[in-house]
C-alpha positions as CSV (number, residue, x, y, z in Angstrom):
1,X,0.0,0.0,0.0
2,X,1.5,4.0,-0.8
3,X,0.2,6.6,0.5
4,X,1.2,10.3,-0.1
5,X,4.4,10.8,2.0
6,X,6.6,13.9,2.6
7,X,9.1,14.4,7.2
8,X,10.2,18.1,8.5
9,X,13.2,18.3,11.0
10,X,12.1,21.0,13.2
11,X,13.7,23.5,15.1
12,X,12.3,24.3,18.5
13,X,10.9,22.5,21.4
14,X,8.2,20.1,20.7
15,X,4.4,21.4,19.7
16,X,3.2,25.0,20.3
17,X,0.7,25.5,22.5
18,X,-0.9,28.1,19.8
19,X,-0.3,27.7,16.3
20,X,-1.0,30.4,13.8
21,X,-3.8,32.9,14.0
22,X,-4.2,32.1,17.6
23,X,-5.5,28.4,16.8
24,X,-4.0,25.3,19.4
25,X,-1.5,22.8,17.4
26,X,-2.2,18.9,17.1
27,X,-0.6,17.5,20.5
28,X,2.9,15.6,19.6
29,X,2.6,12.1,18.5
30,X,4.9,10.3,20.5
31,X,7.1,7.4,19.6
32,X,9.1,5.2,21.2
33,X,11.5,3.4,19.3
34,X,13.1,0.2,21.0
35,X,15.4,-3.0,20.9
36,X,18.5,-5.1,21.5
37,X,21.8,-3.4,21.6
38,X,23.2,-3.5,18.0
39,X,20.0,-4.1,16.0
40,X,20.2,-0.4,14.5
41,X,17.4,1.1,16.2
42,X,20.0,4.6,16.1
43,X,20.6,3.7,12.4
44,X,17.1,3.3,11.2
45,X,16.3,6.7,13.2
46,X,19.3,8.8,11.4
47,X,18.1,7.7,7.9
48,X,14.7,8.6,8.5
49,X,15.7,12.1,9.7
50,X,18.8,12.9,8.1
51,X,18.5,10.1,4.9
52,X,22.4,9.1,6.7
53,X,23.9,6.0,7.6
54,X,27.2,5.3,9.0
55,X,28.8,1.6,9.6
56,X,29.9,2.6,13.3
57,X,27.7,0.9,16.1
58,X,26.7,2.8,19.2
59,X,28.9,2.7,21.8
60,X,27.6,-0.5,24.3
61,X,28.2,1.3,27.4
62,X,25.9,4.5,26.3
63,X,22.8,4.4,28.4
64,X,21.6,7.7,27.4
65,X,18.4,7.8,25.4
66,X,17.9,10.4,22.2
67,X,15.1,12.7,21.7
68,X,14.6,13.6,18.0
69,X,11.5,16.7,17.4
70,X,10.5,16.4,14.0
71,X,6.6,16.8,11.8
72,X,4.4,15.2,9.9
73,X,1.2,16.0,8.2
74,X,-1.6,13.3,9.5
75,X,-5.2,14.0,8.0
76,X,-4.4,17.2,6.4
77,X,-3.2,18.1,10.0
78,X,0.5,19.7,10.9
79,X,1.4,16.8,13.8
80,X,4.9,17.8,15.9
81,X,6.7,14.2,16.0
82,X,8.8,13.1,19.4
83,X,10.8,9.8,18.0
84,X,12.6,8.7,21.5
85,X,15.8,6.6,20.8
86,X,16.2,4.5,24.3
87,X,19.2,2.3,24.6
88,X,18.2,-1.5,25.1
89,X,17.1,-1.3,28.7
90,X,16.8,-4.5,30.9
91,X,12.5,-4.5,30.9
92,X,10.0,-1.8,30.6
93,X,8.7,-0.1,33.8
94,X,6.0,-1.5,35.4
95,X,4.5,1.6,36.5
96,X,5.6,5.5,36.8
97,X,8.0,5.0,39.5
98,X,10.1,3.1,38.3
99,X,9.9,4.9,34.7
100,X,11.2,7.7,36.4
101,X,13.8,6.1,38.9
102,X,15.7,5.1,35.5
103,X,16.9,8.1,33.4
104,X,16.8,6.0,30.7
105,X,13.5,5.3,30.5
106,X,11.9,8.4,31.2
107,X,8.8,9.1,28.9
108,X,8.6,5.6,27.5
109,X,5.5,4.7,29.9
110,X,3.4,7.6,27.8
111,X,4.4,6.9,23.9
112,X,1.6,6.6,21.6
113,X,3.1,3.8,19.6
114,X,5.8,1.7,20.1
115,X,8.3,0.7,17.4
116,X,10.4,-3.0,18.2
117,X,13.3,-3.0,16.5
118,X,15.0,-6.7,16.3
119,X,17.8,-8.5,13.8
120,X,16.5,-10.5,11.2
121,X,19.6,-12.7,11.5
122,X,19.6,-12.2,15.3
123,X,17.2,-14.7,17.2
124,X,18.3,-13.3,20.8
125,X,17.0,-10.1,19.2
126,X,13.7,-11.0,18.7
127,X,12.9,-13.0,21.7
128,X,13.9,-9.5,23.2
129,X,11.3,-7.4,21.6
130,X,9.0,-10.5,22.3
131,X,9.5,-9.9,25.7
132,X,9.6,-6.1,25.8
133,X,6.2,-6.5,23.8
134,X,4.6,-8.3,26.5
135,X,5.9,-6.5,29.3
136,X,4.1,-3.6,27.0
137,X,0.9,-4.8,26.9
138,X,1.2,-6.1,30.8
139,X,1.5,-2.8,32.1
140,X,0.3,-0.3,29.7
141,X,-2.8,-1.8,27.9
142,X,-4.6,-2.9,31.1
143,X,-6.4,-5.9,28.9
144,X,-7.2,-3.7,25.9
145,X,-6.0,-4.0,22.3
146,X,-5.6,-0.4,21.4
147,X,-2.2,0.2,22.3
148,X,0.2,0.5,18.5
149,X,2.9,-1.4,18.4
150,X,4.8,-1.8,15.2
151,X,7.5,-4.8,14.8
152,X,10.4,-4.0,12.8
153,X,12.9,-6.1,11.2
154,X,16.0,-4.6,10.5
155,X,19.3,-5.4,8.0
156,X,17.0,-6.6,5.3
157,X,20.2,-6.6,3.3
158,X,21.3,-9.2,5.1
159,X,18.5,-11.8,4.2
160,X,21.0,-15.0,3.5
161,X,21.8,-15.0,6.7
162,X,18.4,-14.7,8.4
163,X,17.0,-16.8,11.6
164,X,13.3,-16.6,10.9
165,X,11.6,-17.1,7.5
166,X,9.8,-13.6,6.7
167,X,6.2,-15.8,6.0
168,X,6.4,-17.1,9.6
169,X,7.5,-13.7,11.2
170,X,4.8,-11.5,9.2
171,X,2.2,-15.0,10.5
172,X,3.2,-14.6,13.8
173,X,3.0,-11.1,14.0
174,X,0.3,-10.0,12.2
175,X,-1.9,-13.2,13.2
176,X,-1.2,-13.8,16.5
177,X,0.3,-10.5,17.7
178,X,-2.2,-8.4,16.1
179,X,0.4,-5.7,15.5
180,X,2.3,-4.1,12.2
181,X,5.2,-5.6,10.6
182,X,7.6,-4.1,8.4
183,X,11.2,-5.4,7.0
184,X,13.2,-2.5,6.1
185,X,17.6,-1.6,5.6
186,X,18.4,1.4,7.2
187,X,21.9,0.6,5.4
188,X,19.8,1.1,1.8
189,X,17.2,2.9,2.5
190,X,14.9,0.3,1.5
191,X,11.6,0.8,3.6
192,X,12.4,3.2,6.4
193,X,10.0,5.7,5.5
194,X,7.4,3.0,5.3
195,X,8.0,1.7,8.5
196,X,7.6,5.2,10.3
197,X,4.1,6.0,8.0
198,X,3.1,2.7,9.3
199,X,3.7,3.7,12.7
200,X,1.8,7.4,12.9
201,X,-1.1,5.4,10.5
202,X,-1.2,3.0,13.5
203,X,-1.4,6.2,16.1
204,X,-3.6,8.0,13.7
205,X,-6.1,4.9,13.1
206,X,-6.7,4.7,16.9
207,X,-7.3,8.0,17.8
208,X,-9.5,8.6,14.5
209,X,-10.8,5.2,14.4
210,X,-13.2,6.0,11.3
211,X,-10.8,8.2,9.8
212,X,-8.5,6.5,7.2
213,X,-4.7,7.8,7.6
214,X,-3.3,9.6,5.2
215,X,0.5,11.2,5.8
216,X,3.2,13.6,4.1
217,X,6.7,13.9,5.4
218,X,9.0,16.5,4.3
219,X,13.2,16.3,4.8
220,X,15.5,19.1,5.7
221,X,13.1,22.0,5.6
222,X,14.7,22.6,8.8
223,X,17.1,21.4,11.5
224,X,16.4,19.0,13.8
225,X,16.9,19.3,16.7
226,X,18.4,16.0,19.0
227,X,18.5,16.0,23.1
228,X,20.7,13.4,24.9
229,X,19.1,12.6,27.6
């Protein structure tokens, strides 16, 4: 499936309280973007934004999570984006204590999707984001389906070497899970814009439930602006 998509780097702090002529912006769609050390969550994040790529992992001791303001346009609506890189923590916060005892983890309880990053040729990876997913839907759904979670597998480029045939992921995920799935390479390219139209389709679908999702991105219209955090 296309759609019409354009993503604009902003430059400024997150959605105005008043937008032009006095009327109140869209709130920020928040997104969460998680995973395993080393499965290019960072990566996939940097082409989206930047359309860049570089070979070097992220350091395995950094513990610091990265806050990336950006925009979209959701339903003929100007939507600021918060896309919230968190380093591969031990297990999602069971309640808002402990989300904010952890500096690391800090906003991940109030994301409006979730994006689960694992290896394609990585089986540790995946049986992380399985468990990160549950923990997910443990704490924060509160035995409802409407939380958006998006499952993303990454290195596409490497598909010789893969753990998992794709039929018996998508199966799994789309079946079973009742959640998105998406291949992508943040190495080519190949899919990265799909995966994060996908994901605000997903946020947009349950907050407009009757509304079908249509989105524009736009690239370097402006600088974006990253927090470590």
């Amino acid at each position: 499936m296309h759609w019409p998509v354009v993503c604009e780097n902003r430059e400024g702090g997150g959605a105005a309280a008043g937008g032009r002529g006095g009327r109140s912006m869209p709130p920020p769609f928040r997104i969460a973007v998680l995973g395993a050390q080393g499965v290019g969550k960072t990566a996939i994040v940097q082409r989206f934004l930047h359309d860049d790529y570089s070979e070097a992992p992220a350091p395995a001791t950094s513990r610091a999570r990265r806050v990336h303001l950006s925009a979209a346009v959701l339903n003929g609506h100007v939507h600021d984006l918060q896309i919230t890189d968190y380093p591969a923590i031990t297990s999602f916060p069971g309640n808002s204590m402990q989300e904010w005892t952890d500096t690391c983890c800090r906003g991940i309880r109030s994301a409006h999707v979730y994006i689960l990053v694992y290896d394609i040729c990585c089986f540790d990876s995946f049986e992380y984001i399985k468990t990160m997913r549950q923990q997910i839907l443990e704490t924060r759904v509160l035995g409802t389906g409407d939380m958006p979670i998006l499952v993303v597998g990454n290195k596409r480029d490497l598909q010789r070497g893969r753990v998992i045939p794709r039929h018996n992921m998508s199966d799994l995920v789309r079946k079973n899970w009742k959640c998105g799935y998406v291949e992508c390479s943040a190495k080519f390219n190949w899919h990265v814009l799909l995966l994060f139209g996908e994901a605000l389709r997903s946020v947009g679908c349950a907050r407009c439930k009757h509304v079908h999702a249509t989105i524009r991105f736009q690239r370097a219209l402006r600088n974006e602006r990253c927090a470590l955090m």
